[in-house]
PASEBA-1860 file (N, C-alpha, C; in nm, 3 decimals):
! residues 107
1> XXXXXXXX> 6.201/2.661/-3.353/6.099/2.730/-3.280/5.962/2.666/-3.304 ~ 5.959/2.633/-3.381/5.810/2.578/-3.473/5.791/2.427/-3.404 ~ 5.923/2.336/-3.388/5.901/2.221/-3.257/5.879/2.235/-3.168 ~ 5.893/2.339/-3.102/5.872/2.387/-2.930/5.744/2.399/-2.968 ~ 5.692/2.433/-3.009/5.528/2.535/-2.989/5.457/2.368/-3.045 ~ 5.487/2.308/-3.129/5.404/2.174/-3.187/5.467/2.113/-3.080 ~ 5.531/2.051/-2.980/5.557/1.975/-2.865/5.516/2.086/-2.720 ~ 5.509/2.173/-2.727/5.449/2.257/-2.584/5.268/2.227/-2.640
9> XXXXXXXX> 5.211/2.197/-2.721/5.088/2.202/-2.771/5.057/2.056/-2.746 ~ 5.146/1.975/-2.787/5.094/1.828/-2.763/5.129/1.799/-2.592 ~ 5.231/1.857/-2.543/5.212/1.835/-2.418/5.113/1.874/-2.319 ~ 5.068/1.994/-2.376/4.945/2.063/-2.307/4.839/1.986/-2.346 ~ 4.813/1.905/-2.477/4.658/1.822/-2.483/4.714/1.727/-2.414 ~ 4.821/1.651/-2.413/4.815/1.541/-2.296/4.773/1.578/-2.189 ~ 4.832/1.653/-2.137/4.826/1.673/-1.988/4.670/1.714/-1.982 ~ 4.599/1.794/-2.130/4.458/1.803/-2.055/4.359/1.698/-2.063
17> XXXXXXXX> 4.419/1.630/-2.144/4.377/1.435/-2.160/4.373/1.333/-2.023 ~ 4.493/1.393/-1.971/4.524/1.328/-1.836/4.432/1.404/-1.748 ~ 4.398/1.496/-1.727/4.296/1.537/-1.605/4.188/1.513/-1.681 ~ 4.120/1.470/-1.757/3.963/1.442/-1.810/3.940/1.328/-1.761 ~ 4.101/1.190/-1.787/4.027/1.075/-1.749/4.040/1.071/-1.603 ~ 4.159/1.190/-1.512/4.099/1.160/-1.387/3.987/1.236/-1.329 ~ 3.929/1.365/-1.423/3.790/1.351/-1.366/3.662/1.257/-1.395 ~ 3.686/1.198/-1.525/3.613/1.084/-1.560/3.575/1.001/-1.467
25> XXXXXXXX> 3.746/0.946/-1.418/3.726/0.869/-1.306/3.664/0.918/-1.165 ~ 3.677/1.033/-1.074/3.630/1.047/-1.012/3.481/1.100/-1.036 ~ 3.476/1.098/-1.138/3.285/1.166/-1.175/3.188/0.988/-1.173 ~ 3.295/0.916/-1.226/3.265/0.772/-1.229/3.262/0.660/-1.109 ~ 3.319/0.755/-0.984/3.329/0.730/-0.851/3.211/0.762/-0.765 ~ 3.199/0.843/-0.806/3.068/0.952/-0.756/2.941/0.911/-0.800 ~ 2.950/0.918/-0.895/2.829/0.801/-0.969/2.769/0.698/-0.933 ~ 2.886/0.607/-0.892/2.836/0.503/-0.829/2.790/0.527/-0.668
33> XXXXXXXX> 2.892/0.584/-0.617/2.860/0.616/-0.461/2.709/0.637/-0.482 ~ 2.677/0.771/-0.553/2.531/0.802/-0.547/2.470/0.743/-0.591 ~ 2.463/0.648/-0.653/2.392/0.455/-0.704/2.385/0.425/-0.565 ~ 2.493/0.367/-0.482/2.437/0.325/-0.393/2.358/0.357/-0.264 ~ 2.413/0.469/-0.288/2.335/0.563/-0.193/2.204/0.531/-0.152 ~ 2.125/0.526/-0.318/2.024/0.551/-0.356/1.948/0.417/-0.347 ~ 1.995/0.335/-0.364/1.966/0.246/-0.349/1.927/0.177/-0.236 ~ 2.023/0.246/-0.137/2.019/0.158/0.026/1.904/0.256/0.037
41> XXXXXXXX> 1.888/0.384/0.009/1.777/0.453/0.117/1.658/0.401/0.015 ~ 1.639/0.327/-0.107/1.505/0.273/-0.160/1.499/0.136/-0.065 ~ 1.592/0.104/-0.048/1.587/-0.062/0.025/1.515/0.013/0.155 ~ 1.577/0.101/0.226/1.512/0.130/0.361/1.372/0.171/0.345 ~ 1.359/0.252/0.237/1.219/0.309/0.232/1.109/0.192/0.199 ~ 1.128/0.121/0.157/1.064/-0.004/0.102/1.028/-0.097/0.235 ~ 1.148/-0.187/0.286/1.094/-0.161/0.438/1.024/-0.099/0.545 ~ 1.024/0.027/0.531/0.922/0.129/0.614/0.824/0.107/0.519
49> XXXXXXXX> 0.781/0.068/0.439/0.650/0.055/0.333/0.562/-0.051/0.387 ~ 0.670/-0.166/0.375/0.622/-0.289/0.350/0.555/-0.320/0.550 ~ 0.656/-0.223/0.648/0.601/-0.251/0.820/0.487/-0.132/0.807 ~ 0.444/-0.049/0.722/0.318/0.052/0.709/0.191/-0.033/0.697 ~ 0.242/-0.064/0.546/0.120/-0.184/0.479/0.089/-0.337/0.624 ~ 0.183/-0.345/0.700/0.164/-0.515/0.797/0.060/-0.402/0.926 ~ 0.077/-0.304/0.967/0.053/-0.213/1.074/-0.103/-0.210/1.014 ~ -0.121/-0.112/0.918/-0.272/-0.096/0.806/-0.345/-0.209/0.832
57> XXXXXXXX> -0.316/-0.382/0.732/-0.359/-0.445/0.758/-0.414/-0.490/0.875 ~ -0.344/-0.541/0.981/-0.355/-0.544/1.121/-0.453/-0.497/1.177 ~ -0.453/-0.354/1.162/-0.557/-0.274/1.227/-0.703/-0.291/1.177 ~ -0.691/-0.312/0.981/-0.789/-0.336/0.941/-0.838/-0.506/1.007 ~ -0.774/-0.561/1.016/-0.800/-0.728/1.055/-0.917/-0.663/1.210 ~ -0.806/-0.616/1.270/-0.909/-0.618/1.436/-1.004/-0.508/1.363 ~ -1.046/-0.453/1.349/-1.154/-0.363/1.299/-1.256/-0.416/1.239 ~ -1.221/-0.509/1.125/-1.327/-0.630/1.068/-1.382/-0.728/1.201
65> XXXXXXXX> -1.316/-0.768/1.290/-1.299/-0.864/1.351/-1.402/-0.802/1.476 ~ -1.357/-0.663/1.490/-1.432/-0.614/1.586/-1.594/-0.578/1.545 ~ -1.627/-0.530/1.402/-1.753/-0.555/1.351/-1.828/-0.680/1.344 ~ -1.745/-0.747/1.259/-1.794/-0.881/1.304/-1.844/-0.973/1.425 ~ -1.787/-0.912/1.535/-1.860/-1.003/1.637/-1.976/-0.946/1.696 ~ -1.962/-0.753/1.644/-2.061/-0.693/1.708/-2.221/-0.727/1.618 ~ -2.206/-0.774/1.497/-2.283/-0.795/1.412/-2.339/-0.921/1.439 ~ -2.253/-1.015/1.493/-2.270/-1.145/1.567/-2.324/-1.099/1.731
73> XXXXXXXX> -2.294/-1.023/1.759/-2.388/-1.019/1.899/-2.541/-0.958/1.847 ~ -2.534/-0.869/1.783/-2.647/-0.803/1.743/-2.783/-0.912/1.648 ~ -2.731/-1.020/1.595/-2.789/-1.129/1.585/-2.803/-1.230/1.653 ~ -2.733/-1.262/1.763/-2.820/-1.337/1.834/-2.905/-1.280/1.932 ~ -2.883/-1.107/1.971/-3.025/-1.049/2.028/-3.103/-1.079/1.954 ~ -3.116/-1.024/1.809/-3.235/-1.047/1.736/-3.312/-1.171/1.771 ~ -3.171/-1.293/1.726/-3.249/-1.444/1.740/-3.328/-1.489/1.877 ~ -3.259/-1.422/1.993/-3.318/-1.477/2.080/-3.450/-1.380/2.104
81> XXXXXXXX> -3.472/-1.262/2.049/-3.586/-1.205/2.060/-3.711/-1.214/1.997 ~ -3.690/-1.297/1.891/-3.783/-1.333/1.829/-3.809/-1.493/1.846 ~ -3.742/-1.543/1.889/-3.728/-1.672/2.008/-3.850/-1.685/2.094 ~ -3.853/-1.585/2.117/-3.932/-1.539/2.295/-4.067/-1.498/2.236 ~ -4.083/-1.508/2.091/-4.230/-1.475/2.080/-4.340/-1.582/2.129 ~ -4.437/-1.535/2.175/-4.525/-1.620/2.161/-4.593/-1.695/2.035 ~ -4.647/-1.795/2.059/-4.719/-1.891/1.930/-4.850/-1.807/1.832 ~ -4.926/-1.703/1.959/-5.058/-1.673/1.897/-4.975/-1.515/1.829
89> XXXXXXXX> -4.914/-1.457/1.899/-4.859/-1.364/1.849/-4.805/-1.387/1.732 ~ -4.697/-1.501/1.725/-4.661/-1.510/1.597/-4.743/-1.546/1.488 ~ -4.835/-1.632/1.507/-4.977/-1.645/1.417/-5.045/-1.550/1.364 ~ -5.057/-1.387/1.441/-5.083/-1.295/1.428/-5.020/-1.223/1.278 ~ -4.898/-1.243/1.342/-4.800/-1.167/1.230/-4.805/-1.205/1.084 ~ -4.817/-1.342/1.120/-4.790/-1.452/0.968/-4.922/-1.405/0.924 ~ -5.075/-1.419/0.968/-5.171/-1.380/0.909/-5.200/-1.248/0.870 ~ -5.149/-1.166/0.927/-5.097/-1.033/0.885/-5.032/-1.027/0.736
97> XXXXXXXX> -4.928/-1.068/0.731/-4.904/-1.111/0.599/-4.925/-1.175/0.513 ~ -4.970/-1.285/0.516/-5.066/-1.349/0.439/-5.163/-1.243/0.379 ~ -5.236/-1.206/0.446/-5.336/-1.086/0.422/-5.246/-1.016/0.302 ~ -5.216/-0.931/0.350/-5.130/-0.858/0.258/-5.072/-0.882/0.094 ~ -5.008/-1.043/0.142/-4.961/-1.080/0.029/-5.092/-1.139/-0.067 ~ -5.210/-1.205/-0.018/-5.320/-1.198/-0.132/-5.343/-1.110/-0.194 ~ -5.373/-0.964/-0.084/-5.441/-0.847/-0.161/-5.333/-0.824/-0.287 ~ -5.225/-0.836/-0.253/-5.093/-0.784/-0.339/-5.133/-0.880/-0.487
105> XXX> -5.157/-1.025/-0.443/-5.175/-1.103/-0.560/-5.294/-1.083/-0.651 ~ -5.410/-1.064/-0.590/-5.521/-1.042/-0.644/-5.551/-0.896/-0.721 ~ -5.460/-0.784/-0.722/-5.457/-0.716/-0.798/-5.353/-0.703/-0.898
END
């Protein structure tokens, strides 16, 4: 009687030996699945990152690009407006300052 119960006991830890390593294994299945899972949707998300950041840039490029020429038109009004001065006028101005800049020196 005492062999039955020590062999019904070792058969029962086998057998619960045997379903651990096949949940092992399928917990070790799963594992990985959800590795890759995880992985493909970082690969995708990374892509949607990397066409965010090219879109951003871009926009920032024409945006610079679009200041820039307005800053470039807005200087050559200037240039050509002060172009168009006259000689005595501008003589005016310069002695104007001149003025100024003595008094500034002399005190």
């Amino acid at each position: 009687m005492g062999n039955d119960i020590l062999t019904t006991i070792i058969a029962v830890e086998q057998e619960i030996q045997a379903r651990l390593a096949v949940e092992e294994q399928a917990a070790a299945q799963l594992l990985g699945q959800l590795k890759r899972d995880l992985e493909l949707e970082a690969s995708r998300e990374e892509e949607l990152l990397a066409l965010s950041v090219q879109k951003a840039l871009a926009a920032c490029k024409a945006e610079a690009r679009q200041l820039a020429e307005a800053a470039a038109r807005r200087a050559a009004m200037r240039a050509e407006q002060l172009d168009s001065i006259d000689d005595p006028t501008l003589e005016r101005c310069i002695m104007k300052y001149l003025n100024l800049i003595t008094v500034v020196q002399s005190q």
